[in-house]
PyMOL Python script that loads the backbone (N, CA, C, O; Angstrom):
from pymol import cmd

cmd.read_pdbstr("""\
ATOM      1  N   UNK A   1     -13.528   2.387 -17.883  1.00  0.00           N
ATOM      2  CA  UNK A   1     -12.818   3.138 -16.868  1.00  0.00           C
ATOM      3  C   UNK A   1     -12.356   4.457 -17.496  1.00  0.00           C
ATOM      4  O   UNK A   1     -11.898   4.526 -18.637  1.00  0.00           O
ATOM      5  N   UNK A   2     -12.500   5.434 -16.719  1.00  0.00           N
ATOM      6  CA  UNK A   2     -11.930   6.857 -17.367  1.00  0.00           C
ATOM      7  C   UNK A   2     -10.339   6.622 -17.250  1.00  0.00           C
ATOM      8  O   UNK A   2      -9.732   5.845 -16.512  1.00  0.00           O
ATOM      9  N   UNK A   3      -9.678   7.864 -18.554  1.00  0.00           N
ATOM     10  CA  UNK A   3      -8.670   7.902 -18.813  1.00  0.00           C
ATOM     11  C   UNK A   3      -7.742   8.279 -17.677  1.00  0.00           C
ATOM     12  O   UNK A   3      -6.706   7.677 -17.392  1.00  0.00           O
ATOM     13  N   UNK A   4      -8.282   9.457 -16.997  1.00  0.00           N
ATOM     14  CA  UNK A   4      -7.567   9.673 -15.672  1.00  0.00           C
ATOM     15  C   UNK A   4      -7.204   8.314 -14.740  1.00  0.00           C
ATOM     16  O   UNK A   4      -6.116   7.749 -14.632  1.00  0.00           O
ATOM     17  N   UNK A   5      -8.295   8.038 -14.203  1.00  0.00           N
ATOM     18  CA  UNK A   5      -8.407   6.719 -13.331  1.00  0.00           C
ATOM     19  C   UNK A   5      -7.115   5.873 -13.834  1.00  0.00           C
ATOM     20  O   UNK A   5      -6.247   5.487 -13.051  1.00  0.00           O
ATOM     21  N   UNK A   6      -7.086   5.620 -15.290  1.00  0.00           N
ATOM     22  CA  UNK A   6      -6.546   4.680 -15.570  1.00  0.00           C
ATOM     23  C   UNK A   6      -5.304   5.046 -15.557  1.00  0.00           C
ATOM     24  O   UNK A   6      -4.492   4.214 -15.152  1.00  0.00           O
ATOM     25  N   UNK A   7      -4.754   6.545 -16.045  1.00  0.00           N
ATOM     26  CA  UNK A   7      -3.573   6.748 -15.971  1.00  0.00           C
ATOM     27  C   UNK A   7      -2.866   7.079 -14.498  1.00  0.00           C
ATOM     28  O   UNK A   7      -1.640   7.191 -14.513  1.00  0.00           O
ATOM     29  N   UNK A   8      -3.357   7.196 -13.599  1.00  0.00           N
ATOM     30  CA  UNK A   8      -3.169   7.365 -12.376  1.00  0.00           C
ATOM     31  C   UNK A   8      -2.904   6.014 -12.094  1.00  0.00           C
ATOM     32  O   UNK A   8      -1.715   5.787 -11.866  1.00  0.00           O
ATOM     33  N   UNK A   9      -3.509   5.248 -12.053  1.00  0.00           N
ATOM     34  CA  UNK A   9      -3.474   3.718 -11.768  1.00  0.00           C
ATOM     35  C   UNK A   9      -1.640   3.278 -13.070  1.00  0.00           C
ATOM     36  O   UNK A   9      -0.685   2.901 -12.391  1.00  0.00           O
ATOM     37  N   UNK A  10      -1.496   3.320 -13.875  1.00  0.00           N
ATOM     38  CA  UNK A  10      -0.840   3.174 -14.952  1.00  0.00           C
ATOM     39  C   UNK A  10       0.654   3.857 -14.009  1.00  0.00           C
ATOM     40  O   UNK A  10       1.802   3.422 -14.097  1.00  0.00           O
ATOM     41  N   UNK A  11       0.330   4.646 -13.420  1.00  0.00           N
ATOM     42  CA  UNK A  11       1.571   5.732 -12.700  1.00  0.00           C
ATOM     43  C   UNK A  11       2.265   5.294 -11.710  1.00  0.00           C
ATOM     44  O   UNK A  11       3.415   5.682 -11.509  1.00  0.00           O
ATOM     45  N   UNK A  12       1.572   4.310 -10.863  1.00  0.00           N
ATOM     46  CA  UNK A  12       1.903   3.879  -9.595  1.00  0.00           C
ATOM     47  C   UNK A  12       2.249   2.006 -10.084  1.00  0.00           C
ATOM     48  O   UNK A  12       1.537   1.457 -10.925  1.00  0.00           O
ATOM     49  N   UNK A  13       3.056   1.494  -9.605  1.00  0.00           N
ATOM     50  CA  UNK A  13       2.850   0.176  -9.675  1.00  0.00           C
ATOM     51  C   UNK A  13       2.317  -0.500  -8.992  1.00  0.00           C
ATOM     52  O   UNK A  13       1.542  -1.386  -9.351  1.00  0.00           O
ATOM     53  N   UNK A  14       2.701  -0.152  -7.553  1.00  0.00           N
ATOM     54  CA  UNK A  14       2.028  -0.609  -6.557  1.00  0.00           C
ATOM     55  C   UNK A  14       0.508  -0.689  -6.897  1.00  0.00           C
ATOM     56  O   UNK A  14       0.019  -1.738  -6.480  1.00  0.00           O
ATOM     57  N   UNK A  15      -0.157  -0.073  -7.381  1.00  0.00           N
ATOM     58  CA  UNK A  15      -1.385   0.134  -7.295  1.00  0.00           C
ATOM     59  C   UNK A  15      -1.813  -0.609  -8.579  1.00  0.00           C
ATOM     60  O   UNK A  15      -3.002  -0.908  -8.682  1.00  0.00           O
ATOM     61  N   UNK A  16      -1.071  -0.889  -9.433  1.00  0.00           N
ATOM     62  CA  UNK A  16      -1.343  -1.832 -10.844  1.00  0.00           C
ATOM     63  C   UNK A  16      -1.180  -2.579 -10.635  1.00  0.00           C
ATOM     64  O   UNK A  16      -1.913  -3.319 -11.290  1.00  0.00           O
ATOM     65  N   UNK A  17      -0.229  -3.402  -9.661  1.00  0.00           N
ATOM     66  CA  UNK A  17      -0.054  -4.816  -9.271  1.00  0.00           C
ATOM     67  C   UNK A  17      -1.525  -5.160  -8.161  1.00  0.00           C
ATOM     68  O   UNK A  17      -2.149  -6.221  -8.187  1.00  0.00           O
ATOM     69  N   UNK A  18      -1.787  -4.174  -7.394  1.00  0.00           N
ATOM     70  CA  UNK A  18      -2.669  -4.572  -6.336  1.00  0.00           C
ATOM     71  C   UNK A  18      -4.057  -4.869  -7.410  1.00  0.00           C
ATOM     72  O   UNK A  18      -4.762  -5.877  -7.371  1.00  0.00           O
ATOM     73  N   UNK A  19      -4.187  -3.915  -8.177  1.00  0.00           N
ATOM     74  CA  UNK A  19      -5.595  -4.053  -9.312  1.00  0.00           C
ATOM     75  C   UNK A  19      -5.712  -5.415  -9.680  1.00  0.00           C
ATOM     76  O   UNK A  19      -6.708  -6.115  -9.494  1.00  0.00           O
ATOM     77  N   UNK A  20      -4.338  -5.858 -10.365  1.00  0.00           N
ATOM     78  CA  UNK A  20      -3.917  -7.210 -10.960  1.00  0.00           C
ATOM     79  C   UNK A  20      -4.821  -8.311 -10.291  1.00  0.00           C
ATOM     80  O   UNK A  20      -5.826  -8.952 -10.602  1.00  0.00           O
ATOM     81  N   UNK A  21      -3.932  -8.207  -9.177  1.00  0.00           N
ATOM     82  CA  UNK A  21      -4.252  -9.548  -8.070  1.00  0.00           C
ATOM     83  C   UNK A  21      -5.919  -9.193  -7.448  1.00  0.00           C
ATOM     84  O   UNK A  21      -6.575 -10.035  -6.834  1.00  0.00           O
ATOM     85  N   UNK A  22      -6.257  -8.232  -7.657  1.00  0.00           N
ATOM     86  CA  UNK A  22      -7.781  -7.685  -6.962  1.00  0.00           C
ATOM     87  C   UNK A  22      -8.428  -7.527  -8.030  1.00  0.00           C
ATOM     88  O   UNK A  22      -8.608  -6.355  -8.358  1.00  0.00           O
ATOM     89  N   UNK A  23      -8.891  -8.415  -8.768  1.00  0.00           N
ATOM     90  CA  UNK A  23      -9.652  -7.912  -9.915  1.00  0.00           C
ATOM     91  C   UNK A  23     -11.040  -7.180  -9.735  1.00  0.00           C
ATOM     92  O   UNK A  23     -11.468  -6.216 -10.370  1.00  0.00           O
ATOM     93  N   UNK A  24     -11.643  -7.896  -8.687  1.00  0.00           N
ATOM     94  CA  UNK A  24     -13.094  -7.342  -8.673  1.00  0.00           C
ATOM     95  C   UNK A  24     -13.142  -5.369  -8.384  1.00  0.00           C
ATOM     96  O   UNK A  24     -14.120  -4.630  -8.273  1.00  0.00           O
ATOM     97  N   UNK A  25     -11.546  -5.029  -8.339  1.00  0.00           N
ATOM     98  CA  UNK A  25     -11.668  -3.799  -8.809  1.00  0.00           C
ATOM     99  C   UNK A  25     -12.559  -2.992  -9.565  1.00  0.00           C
ATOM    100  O   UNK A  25     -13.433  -2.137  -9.425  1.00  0.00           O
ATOM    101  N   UNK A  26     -11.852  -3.748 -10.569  1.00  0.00           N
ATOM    102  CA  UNK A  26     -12.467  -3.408 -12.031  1.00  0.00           C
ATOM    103  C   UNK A  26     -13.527  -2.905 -12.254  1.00  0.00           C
ATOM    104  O   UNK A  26     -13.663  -1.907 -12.961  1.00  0.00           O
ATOM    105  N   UNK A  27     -15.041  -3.906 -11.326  1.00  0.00           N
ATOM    106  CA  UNK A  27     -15.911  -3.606 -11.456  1.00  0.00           C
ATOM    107  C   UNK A  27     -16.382  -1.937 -10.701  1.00  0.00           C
ATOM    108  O   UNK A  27     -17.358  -1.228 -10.949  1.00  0.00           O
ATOM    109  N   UNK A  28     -15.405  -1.760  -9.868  1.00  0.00           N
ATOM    110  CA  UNK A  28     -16.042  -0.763  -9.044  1.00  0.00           C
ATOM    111  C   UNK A  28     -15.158   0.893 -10.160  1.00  0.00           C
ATOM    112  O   UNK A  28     -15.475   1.956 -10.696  1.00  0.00           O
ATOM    113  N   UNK A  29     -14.475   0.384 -10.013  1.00  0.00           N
ATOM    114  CA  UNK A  29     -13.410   1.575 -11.018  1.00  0.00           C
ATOM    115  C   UNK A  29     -14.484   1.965 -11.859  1.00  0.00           C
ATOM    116  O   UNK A  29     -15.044   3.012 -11.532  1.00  0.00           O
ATOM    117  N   UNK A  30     -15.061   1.157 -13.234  1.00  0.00           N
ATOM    118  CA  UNK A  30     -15.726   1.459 -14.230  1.00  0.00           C
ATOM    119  C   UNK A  30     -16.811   1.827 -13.764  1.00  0.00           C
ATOM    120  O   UNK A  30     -17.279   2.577 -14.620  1.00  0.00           O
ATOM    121  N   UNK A  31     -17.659   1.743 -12.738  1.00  0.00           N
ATOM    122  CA  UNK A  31     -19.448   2.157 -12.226  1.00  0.00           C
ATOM    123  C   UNK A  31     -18.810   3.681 -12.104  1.00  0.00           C
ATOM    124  O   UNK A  31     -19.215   4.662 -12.728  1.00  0.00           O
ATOM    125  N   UNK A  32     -17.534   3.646 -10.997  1.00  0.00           N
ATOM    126  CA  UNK A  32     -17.662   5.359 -10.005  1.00  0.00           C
ATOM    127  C   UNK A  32     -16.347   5.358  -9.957  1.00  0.00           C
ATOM    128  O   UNK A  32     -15.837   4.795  -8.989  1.00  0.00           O
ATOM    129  N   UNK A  33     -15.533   5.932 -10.898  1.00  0.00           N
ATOM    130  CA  UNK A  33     -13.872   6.947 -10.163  1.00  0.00           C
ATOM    131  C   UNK A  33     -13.247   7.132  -9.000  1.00  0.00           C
ATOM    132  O   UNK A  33     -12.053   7.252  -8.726  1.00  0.00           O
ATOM    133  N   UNK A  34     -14.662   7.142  -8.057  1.00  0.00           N
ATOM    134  CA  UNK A  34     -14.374   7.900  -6.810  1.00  0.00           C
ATOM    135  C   UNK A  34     -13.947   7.027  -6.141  1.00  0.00           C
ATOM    136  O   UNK A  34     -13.280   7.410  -5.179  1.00  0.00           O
ATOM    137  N   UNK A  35     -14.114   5.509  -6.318  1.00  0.00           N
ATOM    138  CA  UNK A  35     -13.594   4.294  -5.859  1.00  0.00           C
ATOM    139  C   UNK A  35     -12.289   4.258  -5.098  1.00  0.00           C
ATOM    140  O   UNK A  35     -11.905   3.710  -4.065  1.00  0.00           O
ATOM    141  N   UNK A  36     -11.699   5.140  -6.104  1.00  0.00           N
ATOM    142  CA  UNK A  36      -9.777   4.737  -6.342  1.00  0.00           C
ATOM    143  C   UNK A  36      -9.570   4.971  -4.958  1.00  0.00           C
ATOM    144  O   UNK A  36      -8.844   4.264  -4.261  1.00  0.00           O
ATOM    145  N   UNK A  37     -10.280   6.079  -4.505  1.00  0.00           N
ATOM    146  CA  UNK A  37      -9.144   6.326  -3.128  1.00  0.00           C
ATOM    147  C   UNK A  37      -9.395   5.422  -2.449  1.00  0.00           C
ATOM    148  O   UNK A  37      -8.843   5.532  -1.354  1.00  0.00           O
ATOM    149  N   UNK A  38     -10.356   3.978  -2.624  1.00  0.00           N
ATOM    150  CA  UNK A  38     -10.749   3.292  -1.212  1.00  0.00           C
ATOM    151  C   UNK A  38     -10.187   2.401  -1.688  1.00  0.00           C
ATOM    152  O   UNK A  38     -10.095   1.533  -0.819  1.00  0.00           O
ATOM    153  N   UNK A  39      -9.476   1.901  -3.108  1.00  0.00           N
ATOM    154  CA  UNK A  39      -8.594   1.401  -3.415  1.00  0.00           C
ATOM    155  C   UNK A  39      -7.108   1.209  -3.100  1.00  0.00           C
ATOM    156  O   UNK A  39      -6.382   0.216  -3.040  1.00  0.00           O
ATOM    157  N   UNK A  40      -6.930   2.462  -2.930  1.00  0.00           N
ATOM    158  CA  UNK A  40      -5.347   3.422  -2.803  1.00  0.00           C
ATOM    159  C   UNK A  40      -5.282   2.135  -1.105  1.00  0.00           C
ATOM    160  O   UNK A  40      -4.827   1.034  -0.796  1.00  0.00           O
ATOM    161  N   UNK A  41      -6.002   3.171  -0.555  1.00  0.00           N
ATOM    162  CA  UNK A  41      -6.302   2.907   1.137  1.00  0.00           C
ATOM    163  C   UNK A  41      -5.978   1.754   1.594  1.00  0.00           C
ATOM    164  O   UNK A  41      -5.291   1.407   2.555  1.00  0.00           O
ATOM    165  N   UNK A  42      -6.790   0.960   0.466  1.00  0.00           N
ATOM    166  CA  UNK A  42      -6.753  -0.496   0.705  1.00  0.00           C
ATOM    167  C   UNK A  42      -5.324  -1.235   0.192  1.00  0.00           C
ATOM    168  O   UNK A  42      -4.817  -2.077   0.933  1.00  0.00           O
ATOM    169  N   UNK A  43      -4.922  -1.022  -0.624  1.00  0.00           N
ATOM    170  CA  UNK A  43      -3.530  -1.400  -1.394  1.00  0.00           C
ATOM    171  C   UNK A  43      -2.389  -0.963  -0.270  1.00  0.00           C
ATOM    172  O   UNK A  43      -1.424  -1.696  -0.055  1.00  0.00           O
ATOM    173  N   UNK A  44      -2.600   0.412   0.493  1.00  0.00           N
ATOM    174  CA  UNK A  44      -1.686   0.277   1.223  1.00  0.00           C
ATOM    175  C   UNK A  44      -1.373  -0.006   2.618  1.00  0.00           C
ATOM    176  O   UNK A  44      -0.316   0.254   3.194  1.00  0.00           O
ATOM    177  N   UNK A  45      -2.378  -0.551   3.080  1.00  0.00           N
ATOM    178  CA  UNK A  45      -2.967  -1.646   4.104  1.00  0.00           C
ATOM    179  C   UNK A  45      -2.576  -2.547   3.974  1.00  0.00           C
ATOM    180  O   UNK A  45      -1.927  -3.098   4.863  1.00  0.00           O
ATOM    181  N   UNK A  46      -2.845  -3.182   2.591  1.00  0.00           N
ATOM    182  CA  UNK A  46      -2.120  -4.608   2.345  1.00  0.00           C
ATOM    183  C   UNK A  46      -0.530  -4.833   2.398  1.00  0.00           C
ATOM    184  O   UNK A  46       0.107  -5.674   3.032  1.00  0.00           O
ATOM    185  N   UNK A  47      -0.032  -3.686   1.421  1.00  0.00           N
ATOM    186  CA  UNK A  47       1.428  -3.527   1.588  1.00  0.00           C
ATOM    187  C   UNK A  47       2.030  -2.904   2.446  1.00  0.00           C
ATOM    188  O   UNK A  47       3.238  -3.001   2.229  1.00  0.00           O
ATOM    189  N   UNK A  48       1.728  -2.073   3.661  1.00  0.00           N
ATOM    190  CA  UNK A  48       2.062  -1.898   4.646  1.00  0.00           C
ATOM    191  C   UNK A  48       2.343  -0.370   4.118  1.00  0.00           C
ATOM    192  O   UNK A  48       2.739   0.194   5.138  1.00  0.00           O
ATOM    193  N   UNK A  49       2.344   0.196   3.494  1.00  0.00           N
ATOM    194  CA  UNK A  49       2.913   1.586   3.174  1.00  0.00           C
ATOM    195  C   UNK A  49       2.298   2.640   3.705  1.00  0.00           C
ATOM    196  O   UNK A  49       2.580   3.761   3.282  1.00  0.00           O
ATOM    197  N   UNK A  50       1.259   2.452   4.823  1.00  0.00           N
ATOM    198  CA  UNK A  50       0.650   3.722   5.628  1.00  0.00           C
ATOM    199  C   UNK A  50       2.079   3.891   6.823  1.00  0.00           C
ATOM    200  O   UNK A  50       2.710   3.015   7.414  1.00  0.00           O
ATOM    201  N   UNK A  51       2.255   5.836   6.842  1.00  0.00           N
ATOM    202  CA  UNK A  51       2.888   6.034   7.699  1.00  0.00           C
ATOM    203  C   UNK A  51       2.672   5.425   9.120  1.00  0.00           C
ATOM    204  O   UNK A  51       3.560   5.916   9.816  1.00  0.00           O
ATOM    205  N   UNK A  52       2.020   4.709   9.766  1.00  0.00           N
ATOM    206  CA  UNK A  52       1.093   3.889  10.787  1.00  0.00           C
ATOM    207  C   UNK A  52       2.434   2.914  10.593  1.00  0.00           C
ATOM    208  O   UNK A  52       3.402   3.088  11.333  1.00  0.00           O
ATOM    209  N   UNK A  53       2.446   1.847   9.532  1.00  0.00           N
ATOM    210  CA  UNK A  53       3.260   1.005   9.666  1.00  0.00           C
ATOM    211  C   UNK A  53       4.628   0.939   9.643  1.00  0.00           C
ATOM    212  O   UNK A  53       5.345   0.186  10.302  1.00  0.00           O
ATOM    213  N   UNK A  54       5.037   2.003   8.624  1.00  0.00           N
ATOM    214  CA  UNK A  54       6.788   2.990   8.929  1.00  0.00           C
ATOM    215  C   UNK A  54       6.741   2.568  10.218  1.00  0.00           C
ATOM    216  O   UNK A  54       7.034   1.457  10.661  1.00  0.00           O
ATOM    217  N   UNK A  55       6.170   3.985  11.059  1.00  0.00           N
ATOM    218  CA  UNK A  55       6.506   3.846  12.361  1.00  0.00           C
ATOM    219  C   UNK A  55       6.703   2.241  13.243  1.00  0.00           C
ATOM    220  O   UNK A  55       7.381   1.972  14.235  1.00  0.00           O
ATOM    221  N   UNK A  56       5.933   1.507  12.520  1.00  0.00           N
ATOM    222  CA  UNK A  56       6.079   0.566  13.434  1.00  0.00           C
ATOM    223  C   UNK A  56       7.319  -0.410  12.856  1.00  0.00           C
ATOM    224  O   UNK A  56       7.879  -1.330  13.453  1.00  0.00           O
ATOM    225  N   UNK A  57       7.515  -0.004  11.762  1.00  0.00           N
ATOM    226  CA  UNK A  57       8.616  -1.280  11.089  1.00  0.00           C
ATOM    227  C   UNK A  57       9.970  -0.562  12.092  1.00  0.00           C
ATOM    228  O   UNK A  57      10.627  -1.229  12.892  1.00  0.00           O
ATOM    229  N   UNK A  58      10.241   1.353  11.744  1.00  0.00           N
ATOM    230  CA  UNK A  58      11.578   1.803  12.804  1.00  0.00           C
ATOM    231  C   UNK A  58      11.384   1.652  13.903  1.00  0.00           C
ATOM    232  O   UNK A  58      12.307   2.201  14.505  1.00  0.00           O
ATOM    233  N   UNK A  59      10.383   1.007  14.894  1.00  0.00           N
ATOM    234  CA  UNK A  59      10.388   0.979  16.060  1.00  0.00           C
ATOM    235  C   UNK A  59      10.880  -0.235  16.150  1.00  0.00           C
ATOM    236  O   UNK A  59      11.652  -0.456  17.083  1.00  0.00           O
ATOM    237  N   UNK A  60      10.521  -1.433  15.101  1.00  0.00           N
ATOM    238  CA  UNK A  60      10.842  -2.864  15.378  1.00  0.00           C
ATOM    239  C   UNK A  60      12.507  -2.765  14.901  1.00  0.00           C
ATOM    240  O   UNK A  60      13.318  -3.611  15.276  1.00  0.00           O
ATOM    241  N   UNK A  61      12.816  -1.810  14.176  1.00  0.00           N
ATOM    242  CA  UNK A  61      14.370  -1.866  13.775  1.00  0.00           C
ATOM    243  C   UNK A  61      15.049  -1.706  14.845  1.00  0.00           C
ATOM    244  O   UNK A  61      16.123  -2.267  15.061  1.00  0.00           O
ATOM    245  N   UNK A  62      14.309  -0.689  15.839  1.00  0.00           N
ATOM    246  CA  UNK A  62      15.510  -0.224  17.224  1.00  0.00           C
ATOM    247  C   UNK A  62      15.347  -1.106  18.138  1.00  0.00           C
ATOM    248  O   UNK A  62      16.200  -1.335  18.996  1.00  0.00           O
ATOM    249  N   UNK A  63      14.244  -1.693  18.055  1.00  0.00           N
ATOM    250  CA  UNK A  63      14.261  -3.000  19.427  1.00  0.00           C
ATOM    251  C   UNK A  63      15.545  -3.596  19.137  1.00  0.00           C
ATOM    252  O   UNK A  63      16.551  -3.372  19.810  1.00  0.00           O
ATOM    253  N   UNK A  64      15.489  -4.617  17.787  1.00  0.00           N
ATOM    254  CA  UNK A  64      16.361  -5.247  17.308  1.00  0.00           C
ATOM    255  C   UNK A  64      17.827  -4.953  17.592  1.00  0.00           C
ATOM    256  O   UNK A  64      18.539  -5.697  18.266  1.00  0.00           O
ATOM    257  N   UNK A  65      18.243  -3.773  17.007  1.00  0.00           N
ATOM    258  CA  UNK A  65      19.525  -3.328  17.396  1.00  0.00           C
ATOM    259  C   UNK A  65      19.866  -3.049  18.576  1.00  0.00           C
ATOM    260  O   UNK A  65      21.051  -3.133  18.897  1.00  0.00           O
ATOM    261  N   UNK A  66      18.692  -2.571  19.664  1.00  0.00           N
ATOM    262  CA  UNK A  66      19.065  -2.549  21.035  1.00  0.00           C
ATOM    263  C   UNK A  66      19.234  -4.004  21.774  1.00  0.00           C
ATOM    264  O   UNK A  66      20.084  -4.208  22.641  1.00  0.00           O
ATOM    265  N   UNK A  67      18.520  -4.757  21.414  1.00  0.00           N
ATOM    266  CA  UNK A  67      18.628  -6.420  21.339  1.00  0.00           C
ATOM    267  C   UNK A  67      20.277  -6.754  21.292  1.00  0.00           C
ATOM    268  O   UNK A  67      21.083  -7.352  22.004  1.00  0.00           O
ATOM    269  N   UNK A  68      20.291  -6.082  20.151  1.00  0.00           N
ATOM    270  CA  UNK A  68      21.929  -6.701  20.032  1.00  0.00           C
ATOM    271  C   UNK A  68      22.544  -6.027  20.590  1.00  0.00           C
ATOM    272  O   UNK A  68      23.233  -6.692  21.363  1.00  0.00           O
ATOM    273  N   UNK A  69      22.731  -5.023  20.677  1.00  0.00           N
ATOM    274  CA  UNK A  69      23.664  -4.373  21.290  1.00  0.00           C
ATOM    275  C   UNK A  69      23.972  -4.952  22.775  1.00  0.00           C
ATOM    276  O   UNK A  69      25.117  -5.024  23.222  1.00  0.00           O
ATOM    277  N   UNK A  70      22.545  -5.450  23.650  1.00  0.00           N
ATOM    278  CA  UNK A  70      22.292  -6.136  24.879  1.00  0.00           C
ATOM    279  C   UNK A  70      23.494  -7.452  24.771  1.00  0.00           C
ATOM    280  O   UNK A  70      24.558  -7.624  25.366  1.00  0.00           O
ATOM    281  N   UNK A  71      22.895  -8.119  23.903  1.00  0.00           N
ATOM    282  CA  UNK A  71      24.006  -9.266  23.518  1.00  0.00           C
ATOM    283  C   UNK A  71      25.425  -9.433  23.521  1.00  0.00           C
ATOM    284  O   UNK A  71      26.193 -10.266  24.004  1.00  0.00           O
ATOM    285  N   UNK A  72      25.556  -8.297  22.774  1.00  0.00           N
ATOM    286  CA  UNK A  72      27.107  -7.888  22.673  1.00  0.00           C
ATOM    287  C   UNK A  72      27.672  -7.219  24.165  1.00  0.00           C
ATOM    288  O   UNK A  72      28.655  -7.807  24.615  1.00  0.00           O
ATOM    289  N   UNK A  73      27.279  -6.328  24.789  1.00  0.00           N
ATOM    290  CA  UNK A  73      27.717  -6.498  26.149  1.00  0.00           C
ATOM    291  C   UNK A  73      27.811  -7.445  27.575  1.00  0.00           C
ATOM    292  O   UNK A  73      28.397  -7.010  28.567  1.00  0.00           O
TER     293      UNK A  73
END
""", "prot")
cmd.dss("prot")
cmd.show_as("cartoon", "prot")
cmd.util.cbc("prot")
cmd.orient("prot")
């Protein structure tokens, strides 16, 4: 694996833990570099960290609190 790749990967945890548990990474990292971003993509799909899912976690926060608030009156 190139040094970049690796230190980029080395930088993020998220993305060292996802490698961890995803090994067959590995194989694609060391053939082609260019991998990482379909890596990245994918890691944050899994962990939910695309702005896509933000939005949807503060939308599920305001239901909730409007929920209660319903309750409480």
């Amino acid at each position: 694996m190139q040094v970049e790749t690796r230190l980029k990967i080395k930088s993020d945890p998220n993305l060292y833990n996802y490698l961890r548990q995803n090994s067959y990474w590995y194989k694609y990292l060391n053939r082609n570099p260019v991998y990482l971003k379909q890596m990245e993509d994918e890691m944050k799909e899994k962990y939910k960290l695309r702005s896509v899912d933000k939005i949807e976690n503060i939308s599920h926060t305001i239901k909730m609190v409007e929920s209660i608030l319903d309750i409480i009156k």
